[in-house]
Biopython code that builds the backbone (N, CA, C, O; Angstrom):
import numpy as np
from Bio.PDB.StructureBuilder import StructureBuilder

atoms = [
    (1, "UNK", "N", (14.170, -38.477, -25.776)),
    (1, "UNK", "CA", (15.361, -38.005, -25.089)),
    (1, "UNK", "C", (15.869, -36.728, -25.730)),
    (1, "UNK", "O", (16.277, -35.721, -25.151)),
    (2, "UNK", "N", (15.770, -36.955, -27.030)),
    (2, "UNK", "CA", (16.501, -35.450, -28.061)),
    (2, "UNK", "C", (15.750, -34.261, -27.097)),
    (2, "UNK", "O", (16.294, -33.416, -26.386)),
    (3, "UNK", "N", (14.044, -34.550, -27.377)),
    (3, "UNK", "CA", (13.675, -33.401, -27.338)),
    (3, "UNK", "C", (13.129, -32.755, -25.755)),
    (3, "UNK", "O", (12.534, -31.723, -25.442)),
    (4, "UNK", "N", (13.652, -33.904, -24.991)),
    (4, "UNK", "CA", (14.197, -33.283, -22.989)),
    (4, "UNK", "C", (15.420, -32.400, -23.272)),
    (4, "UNK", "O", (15.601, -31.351, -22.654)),
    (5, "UNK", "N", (16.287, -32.865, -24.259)),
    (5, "UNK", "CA", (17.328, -32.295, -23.913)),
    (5, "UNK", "C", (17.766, -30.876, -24.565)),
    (5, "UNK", "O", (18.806, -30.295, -24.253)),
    (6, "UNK", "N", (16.666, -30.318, -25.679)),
    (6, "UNK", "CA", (16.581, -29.629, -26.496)),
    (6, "UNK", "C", (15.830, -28.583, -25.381)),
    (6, "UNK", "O", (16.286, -27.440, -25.336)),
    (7, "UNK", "N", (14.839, -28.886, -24.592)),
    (7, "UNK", "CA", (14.023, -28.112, -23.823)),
    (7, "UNK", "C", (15.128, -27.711, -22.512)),
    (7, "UNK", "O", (14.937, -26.605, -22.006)),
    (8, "UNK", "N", (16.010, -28.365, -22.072)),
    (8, "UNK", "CA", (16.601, -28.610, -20.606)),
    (8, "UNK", "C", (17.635, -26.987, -21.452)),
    (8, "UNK", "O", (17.813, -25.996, -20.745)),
    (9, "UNK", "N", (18.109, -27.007, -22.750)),
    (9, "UNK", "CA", (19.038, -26.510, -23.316)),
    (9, "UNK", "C", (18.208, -24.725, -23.343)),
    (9, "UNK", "O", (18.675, -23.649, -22.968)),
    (10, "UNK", "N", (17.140, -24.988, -23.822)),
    (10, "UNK", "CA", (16.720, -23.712, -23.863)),
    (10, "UNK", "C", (16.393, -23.168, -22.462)),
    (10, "UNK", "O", (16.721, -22.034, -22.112)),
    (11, "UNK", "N", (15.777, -23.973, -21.736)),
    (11, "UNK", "CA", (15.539, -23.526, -20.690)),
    (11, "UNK", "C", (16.763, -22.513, -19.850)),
    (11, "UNK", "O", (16.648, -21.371, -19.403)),
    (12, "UNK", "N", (17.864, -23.388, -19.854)),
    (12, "UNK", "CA", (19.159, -22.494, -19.352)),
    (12, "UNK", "C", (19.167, -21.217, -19.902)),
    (12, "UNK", "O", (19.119, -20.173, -19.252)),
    (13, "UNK", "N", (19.235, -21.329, -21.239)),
    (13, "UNK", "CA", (19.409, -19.863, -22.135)),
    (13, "UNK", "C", (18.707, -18.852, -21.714)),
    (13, "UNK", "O", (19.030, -17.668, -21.801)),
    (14, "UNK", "N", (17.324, -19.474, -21.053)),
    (14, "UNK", "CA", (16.684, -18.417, -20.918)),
    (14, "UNK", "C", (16.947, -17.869, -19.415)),
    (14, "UNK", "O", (16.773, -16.678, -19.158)),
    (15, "UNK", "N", (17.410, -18.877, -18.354)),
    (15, "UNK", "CA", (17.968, -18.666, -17.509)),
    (15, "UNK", "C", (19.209, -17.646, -17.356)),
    (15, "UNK", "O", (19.488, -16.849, -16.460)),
    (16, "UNK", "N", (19.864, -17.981, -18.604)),
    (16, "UNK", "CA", (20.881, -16.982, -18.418)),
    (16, "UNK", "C", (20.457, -15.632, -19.125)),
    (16, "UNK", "O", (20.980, -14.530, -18.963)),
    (17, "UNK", "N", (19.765, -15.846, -19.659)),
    (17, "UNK", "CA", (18.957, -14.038, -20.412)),
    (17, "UNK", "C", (18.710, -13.572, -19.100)),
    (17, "UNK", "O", (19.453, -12.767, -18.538)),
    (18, "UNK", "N", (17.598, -14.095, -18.551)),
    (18, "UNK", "CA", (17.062, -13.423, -17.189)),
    (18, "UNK", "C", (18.034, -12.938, -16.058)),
    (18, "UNK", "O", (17.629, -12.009, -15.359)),
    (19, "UNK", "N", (19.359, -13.502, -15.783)),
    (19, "UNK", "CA", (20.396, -13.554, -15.015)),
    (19, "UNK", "C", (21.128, -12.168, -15.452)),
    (19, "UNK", "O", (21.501, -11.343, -14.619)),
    (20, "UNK", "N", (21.268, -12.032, -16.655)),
    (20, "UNK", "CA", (22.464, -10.392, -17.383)),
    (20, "UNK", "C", (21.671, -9.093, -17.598)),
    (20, "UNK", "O", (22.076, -7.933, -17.662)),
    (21, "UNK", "N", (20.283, -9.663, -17.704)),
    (21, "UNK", "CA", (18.939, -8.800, -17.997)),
    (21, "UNK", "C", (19.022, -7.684, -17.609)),
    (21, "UNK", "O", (18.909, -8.097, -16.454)),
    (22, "UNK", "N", (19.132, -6.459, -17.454)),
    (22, "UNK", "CA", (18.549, -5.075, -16.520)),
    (22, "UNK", "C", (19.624, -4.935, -15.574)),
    (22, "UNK", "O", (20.731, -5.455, -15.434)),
    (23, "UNK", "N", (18.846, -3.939, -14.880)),
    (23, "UNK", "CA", (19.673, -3.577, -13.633)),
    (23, "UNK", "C", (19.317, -4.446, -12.491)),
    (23, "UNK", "O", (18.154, -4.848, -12.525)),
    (24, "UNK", "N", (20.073, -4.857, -11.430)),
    (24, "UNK", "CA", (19.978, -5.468, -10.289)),
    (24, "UNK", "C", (18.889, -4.299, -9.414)),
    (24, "UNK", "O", (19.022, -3.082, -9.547)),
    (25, "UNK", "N", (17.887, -4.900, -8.576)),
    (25, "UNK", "CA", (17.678, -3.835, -7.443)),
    (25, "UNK", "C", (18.538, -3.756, -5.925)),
    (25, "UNK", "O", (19.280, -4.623, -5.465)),
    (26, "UNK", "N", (18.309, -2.908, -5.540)),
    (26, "UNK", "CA", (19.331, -3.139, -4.339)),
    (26, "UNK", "C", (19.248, -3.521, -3.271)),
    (26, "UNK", "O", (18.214, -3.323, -2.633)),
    (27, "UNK", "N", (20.243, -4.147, -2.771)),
    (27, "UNK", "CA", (20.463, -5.101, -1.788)),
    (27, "UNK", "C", (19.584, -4.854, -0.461)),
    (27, "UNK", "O", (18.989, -5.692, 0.217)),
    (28, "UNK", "N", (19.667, -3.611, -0.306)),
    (28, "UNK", "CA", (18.675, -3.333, 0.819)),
    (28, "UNK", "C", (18.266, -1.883, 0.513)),
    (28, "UNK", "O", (18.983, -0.883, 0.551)),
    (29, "UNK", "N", (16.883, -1.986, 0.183)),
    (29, "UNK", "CA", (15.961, -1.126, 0.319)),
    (29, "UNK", "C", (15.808, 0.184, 1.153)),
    (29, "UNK", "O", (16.322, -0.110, 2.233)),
    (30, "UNK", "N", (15.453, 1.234, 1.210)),
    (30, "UNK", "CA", (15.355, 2.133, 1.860)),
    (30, "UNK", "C", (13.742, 2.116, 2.201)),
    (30, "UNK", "O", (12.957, 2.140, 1.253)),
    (31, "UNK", "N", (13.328, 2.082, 3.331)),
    (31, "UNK", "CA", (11.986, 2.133, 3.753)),
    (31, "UNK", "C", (11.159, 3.073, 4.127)),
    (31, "UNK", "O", (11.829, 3.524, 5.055)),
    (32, "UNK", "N", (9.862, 3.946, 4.102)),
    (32, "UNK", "CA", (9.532, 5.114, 4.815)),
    (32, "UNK", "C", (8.341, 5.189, 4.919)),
    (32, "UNK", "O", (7.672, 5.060, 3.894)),
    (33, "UNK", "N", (7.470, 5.500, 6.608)),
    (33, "UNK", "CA", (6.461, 5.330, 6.737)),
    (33, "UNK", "C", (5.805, 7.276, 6.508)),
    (33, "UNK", "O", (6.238, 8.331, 6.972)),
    (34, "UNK", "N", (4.851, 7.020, 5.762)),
    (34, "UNK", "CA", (3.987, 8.217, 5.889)),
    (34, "UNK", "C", (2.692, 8.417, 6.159)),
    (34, "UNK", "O", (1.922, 8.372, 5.200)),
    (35, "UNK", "N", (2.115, 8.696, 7.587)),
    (35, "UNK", "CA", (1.230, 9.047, 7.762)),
    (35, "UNK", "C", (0.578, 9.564, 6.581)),
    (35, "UNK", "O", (1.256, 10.263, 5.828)),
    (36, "UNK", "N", (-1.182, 9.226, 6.175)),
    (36, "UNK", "CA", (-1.979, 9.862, 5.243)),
    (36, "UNK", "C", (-3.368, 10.075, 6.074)),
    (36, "UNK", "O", (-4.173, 10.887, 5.617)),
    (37, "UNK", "N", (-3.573, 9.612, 6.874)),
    (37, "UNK", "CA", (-5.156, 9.545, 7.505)),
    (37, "UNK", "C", (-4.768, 8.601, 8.750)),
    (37, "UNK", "O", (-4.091, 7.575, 8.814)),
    (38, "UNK", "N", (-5.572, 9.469, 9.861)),
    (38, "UNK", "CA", (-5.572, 8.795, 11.437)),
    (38, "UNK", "C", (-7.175, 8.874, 11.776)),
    (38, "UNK", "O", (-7.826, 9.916, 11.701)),
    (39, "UNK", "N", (-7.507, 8.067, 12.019)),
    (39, "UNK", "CA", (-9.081, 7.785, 12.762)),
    (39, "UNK", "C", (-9.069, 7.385, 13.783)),
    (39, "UNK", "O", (-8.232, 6.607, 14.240)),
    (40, "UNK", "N", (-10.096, 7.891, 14.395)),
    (40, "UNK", "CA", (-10.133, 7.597, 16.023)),
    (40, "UNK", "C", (-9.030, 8.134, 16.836)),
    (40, "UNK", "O", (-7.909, 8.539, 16.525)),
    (41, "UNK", "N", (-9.888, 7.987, 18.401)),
    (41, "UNK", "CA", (-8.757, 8.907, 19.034)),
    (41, "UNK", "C", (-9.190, 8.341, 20.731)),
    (41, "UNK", "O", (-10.307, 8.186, 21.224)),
    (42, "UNK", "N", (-7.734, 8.113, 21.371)),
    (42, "UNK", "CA", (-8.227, 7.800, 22.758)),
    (42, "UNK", "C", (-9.160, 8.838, 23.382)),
    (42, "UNK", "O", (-10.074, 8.514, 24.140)),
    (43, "UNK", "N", (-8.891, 10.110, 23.029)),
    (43, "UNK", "CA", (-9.316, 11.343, 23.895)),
    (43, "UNK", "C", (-10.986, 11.418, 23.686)),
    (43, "UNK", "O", (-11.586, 11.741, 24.711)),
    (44, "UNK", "N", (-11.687, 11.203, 22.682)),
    (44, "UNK", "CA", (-12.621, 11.277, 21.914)),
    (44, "UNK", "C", (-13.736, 10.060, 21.908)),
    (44, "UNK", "O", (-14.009, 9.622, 20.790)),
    (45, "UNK", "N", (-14.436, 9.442, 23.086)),
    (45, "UNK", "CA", (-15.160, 8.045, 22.744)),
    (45, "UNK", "C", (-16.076, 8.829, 21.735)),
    (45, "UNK", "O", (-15.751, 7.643, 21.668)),
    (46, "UNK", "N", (-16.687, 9.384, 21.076)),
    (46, "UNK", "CA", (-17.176, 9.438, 19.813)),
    (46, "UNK", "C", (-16.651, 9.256, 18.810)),
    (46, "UNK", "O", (-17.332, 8.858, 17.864)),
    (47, "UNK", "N", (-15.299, 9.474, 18.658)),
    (47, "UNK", "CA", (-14.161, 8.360, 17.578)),
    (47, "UNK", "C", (-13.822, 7.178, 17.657)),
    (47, "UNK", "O", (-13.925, 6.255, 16.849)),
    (48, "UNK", "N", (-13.354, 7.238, 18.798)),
    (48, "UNK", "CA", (-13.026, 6.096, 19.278)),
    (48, "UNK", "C", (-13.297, 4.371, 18.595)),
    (48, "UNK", "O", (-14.494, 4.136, 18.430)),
    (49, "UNK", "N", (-12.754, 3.708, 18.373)),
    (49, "UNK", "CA", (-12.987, 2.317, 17.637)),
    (49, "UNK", "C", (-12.448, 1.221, 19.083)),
    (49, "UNK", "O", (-11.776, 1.712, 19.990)),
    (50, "UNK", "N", (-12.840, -0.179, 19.094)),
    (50, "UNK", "CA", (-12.172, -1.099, 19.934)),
    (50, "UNK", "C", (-11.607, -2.043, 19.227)),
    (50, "UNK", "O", (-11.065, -1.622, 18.205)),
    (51, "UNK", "N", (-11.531, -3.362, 19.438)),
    (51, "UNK", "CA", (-10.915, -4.282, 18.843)),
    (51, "UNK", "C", (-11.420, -4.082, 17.502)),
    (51, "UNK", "O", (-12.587, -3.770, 17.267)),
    (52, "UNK", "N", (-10.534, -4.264, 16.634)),
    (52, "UNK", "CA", (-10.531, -4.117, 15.356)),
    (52, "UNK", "C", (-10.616, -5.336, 14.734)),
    (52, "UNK", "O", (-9.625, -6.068, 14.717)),
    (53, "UNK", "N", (-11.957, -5.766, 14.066)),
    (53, "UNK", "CA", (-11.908, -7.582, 13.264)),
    (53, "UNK", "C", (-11.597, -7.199, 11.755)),
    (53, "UNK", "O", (-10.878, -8.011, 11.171)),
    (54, "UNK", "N", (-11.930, -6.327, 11.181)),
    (54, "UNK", "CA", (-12.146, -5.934, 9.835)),
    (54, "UNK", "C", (-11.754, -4.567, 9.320)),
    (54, "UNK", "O", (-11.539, -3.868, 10.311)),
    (55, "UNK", "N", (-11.573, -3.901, 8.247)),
    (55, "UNK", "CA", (-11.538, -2.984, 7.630)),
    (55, "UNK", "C", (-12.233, -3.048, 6.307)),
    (55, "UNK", "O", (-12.107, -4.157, 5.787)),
    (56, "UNK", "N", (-12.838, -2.300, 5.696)),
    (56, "UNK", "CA", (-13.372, -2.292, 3.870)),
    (56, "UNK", "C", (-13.372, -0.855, 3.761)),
    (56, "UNK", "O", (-13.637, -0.017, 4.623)),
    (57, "UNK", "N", (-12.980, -0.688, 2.383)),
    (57, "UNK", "CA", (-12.893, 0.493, 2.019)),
    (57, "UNK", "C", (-13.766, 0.407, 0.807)),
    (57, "UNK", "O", (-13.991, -0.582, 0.110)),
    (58, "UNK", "N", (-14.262, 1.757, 0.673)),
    (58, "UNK", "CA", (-15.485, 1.442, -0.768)),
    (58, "UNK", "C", (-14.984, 2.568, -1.855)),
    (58, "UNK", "O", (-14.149, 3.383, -1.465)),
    (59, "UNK", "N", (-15.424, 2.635, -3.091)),
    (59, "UNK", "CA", (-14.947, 3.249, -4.204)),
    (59, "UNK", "C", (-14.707, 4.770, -3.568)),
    (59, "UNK", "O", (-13.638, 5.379, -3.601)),
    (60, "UNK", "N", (-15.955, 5.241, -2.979)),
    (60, "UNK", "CA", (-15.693, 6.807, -2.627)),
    (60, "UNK", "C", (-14.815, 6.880, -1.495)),
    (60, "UNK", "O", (-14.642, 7.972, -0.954)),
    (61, "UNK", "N", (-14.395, 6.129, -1.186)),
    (61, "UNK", "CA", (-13.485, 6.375, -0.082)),
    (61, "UNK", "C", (-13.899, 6.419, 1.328)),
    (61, "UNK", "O", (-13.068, 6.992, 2.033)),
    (62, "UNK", "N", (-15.346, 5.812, 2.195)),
    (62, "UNK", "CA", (-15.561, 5.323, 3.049)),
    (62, "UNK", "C", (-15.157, 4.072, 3.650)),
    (62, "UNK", "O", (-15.220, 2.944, 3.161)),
    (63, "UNK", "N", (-14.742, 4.430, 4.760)),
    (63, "UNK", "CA", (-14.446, 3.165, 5.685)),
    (63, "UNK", "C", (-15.100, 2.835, 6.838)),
    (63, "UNK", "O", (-15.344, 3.478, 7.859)),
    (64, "UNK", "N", (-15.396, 1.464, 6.415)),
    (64, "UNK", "CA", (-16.730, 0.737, 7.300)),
    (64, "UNK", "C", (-15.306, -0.051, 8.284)),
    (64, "UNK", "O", (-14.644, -0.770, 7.536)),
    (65, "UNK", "N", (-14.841, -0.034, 9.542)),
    (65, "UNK", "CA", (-14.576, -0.586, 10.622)),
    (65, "UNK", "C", (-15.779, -1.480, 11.340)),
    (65, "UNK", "O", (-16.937, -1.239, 11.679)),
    (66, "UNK", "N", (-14.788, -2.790, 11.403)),
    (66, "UNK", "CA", (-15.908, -3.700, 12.087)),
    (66, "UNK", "C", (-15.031, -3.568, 13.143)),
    (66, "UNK", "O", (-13.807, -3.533, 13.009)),
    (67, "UNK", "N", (-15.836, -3.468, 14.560)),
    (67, "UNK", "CA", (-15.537, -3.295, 15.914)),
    (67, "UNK", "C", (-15.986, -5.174, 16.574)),
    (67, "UNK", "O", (-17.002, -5.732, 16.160)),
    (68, "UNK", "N", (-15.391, -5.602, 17.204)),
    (68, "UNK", "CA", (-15.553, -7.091, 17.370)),
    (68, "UNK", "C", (-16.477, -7.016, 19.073)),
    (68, "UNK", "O", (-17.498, -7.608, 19.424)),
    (69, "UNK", "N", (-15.360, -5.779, 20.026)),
    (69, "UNK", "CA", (-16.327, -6.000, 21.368)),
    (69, "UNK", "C", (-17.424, -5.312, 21.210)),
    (69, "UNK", "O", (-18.465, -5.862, 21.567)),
    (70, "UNK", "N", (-17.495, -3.916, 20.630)),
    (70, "UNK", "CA", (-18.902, -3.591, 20.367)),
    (70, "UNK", "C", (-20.002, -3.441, 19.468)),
    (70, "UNK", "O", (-20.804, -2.533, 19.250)),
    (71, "UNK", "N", (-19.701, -5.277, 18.730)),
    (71, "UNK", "CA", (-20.180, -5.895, 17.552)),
    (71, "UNK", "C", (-21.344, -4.746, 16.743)),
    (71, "UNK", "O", (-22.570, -4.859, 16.724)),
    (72, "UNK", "N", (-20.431, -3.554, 16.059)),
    (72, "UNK", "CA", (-20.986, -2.478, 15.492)),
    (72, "UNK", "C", (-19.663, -2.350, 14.479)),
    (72, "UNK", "O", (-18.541, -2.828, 14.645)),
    (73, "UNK", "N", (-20.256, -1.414, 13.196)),
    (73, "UNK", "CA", (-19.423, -1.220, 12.379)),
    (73, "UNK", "C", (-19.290, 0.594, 12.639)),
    (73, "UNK", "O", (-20.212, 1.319, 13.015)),
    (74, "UNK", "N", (-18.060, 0.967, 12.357)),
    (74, "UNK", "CA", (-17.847, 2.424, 12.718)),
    (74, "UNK", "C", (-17.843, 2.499, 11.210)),
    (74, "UNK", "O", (-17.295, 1.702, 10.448)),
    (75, "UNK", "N", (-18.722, 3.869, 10.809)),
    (75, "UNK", "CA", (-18.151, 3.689, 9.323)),
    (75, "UNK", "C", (-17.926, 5.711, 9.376)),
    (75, "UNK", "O", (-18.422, 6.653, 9.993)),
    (76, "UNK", "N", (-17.074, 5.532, 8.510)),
    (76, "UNK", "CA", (-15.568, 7.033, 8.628)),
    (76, "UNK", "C", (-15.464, 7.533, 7.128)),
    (76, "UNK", "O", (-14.868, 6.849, 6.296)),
    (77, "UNK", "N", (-16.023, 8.670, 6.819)),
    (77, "UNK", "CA", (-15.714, 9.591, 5.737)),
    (77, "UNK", "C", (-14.557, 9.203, 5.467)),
    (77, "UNK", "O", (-13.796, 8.694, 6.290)),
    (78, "UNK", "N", (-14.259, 9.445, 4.049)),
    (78, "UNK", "CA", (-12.637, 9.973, 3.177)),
    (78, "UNK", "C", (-11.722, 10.804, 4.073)),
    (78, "UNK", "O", (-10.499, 10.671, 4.029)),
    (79, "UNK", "N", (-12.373, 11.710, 4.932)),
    (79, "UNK", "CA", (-11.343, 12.189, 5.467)),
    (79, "UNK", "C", (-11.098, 12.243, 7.104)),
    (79, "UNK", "O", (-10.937, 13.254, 7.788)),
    (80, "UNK", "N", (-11.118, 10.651, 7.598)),
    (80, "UNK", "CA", (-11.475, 10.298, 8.878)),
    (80, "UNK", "C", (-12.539, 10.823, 9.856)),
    (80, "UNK", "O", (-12.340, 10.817, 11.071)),
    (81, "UNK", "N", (-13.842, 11.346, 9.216)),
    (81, "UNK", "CA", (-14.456, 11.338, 10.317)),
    (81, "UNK", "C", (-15.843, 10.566, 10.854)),
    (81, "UNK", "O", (-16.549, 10.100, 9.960)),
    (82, "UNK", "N", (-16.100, 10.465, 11.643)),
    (82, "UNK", "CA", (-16.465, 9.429, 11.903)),
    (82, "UNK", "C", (-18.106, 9.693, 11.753)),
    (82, "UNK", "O", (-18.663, 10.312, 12.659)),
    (83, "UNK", "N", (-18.984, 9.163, 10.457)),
    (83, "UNK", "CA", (-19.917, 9.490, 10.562)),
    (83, "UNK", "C", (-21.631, 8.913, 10.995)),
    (83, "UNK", "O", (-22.677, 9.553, 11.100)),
    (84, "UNK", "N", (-21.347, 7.518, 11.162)),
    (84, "UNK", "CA", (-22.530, 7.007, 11.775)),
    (84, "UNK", "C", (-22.345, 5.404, 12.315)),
    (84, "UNK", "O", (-21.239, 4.872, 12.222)),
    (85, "UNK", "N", (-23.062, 4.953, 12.668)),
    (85, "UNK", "CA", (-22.624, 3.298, 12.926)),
    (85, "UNK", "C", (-23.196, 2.501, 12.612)),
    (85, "UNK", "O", (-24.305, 2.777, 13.071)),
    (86, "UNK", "N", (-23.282, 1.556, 12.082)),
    (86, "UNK", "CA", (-24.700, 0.478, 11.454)),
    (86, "UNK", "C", (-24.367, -0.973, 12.692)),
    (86, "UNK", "O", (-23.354, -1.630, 12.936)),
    (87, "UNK", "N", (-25.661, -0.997, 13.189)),
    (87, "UNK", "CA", (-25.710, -2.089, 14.149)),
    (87, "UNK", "C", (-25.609, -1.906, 15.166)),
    (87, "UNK", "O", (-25.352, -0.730, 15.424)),
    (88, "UNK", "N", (-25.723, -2.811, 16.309)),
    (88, "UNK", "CA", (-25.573, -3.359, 17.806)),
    (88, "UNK", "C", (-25.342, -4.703, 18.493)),
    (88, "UNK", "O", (-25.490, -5.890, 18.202)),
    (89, "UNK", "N", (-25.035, -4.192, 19.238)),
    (89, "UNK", "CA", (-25.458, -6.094, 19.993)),
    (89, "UNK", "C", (-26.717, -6.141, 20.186)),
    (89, "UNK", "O", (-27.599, -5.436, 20.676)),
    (90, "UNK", "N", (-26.510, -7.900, 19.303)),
    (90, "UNK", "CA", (-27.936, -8.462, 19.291)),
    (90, "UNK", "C", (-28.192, -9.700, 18.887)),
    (90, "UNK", "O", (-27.201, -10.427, 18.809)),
    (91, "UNK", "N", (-29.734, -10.396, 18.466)),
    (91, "UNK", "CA", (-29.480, -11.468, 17.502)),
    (91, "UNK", "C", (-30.933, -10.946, 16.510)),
    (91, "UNK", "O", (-31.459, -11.577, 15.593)),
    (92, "UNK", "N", (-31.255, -9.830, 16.970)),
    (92, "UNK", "CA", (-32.097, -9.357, 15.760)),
    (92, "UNK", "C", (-31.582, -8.736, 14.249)),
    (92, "UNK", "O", (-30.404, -8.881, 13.921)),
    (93, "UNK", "N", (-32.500, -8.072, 13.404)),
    (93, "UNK", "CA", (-32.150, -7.771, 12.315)),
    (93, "UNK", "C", (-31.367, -6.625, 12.379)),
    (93, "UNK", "O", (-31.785, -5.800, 13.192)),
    (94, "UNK", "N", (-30.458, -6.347, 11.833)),
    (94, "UNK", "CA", (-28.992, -5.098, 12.034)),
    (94, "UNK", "C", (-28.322, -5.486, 12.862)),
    (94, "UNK", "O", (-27.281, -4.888, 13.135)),
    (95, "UNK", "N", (-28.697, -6.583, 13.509)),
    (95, "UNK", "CA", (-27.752, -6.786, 15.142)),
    (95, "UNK", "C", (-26.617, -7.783, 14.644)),
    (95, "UNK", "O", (-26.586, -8.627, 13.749)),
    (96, "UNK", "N", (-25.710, -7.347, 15.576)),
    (96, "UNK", "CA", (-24.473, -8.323, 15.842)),
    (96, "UNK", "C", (-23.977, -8.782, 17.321)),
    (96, "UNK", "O", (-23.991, -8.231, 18.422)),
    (97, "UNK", "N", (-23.440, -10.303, 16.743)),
    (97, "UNK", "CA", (-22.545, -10.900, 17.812)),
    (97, "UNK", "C", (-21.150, -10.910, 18.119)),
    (97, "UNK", "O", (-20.311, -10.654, 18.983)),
    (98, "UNK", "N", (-21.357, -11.377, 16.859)),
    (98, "UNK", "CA", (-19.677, -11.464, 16.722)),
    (98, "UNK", "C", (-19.265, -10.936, 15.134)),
    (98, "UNK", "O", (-19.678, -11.471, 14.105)),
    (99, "UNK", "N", (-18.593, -10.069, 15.184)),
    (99, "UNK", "CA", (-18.674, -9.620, 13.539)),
    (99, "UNK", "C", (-17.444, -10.421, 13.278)),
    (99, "UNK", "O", (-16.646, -10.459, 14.216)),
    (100, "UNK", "N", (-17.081, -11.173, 12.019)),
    (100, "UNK", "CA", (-16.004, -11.798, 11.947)),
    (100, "UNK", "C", (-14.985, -11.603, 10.844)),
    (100, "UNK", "O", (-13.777, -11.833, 10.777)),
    (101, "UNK", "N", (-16.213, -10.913, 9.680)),
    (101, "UNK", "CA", (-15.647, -10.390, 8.162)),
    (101, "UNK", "C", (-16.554, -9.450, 7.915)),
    (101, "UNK", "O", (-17.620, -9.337, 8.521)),
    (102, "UNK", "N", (-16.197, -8.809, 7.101)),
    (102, "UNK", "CA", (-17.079, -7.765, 6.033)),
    (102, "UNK", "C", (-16.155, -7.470, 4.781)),
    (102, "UNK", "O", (-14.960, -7.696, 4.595)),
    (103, "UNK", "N", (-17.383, -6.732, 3.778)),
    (103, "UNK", "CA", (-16.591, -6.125, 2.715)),
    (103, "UNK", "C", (-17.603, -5.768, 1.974)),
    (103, "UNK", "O", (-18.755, -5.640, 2.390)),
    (104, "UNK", "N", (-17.183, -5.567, 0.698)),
    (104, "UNK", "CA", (-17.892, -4.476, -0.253)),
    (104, "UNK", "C", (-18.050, -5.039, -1.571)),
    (104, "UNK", "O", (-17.120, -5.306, -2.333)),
    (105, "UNK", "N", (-19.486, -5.231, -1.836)),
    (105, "UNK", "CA", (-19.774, -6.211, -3.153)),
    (105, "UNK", "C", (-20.497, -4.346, -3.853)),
    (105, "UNK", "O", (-21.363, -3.710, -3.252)),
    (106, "UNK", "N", (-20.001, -4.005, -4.833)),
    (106, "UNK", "CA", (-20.938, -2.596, -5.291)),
    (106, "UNK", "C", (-21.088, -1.958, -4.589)),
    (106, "UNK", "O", (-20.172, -1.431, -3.958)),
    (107, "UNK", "N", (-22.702, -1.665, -4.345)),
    (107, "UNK", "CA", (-23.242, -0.672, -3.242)),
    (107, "UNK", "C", (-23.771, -1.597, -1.977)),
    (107, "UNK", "O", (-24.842, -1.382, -1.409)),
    (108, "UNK", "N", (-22.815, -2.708, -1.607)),
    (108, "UNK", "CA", (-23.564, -3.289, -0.650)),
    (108, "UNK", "C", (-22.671, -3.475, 0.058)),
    (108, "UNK", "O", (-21.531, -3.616, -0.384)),
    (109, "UNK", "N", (-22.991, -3.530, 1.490)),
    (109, "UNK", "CA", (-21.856, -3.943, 2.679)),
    (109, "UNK", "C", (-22.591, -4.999, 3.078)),
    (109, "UNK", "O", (-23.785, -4.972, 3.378)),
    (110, "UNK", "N", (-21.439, -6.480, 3.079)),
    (110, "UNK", "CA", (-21.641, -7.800, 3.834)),
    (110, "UNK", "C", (-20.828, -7.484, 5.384)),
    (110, "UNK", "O", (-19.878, -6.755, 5.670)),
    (111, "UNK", "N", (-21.811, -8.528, 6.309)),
    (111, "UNK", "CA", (-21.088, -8.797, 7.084)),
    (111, "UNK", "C", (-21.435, -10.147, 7.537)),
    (111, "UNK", "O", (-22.553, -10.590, 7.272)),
    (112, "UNK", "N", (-20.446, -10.956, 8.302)),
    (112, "UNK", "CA", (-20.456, -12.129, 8.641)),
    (112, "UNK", "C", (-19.958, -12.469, 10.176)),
    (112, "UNK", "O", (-18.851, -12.525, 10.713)),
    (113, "UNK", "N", (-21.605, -12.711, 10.715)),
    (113, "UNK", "CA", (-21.551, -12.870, 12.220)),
    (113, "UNK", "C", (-21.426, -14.276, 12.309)),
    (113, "UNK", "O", (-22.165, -15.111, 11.787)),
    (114, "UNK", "N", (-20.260, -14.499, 13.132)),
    (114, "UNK", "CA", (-20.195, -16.515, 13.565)),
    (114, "UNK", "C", (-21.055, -17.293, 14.748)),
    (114, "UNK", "O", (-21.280, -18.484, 14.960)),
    (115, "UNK", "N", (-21.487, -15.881, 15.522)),
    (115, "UNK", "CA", (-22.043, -15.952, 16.620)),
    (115, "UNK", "C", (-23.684, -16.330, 16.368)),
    (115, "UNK", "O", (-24.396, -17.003, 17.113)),
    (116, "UNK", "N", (-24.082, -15.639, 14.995)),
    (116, "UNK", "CA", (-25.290, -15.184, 14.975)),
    (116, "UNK", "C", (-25.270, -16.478, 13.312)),
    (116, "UNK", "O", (-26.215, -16.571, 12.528)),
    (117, "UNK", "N", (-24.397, -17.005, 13.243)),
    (117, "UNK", "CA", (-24.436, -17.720, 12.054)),
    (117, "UNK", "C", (-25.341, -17.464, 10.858)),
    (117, "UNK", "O", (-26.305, -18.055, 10.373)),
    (118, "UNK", "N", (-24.532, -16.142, 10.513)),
    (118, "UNK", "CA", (-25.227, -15.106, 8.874)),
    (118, "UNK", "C", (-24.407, -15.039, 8.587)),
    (118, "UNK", "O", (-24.168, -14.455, 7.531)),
]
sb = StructureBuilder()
sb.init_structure("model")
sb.init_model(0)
sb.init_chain("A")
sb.init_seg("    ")
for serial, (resi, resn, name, xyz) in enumerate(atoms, 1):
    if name == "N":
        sb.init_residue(resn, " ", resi, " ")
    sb.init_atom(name, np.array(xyz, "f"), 0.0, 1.0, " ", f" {name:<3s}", serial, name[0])
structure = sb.get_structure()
């Protein structure tokens, strides 16, 4: 019992350290969106992306977009442009059904078709 009540005792203390501690932050935040990079573009079907299942970004700054209706990955330079596509619809090798995940192990891009159960 002593030593619940020895712990229950400090515990507060420290409760109240944490409570007088620093400065408060404030009550409400100021928020602000800044555009840094736009990819794709309605005007442009060579940019262009569709349903969006995924995003990965890799150390150099490529982005592999997994496209879900046209089970292809768009993959986009550092500085949005759009430079080649890996895959198709399919159930052969590179092919996709349904892309459902991806990402970035090193130098390798996974992807995970549910359709094609890989």
């Amino acid at each position: 019992m002593r030593s619940n009540l020895g712990i229950l005792i400090l515990g507060l203390v420290g409760l109240m350290a944490c409570e007088t501690a620093g400065p408060r932050p404030e009550a409400n935040p100021t928020w602000s969106l800044v555009e840094e990079l736009r990819i794709g573009s309605f005007d442009d079907p060579g940019t262009a992306v569709s349903d969006i299942e995924a995003v990965a970004v890799d150390a150099a700054g490529t982005m592999y977009v997994a496209q879900r209706l046209d089970a292809e990955i768009a993959v986009f330079d550092g500085s949005g442009q759009r430079t080649h596509t890996i895959g198709k619809k399919g159930e052969g090798p590179g092919e996709f059904q349904r892309i459902w995940a991806l990402g970035i192990r090193g130098d390798t891009v996974w992807v995970s078709d549910s359709r094609n159960h890989r």
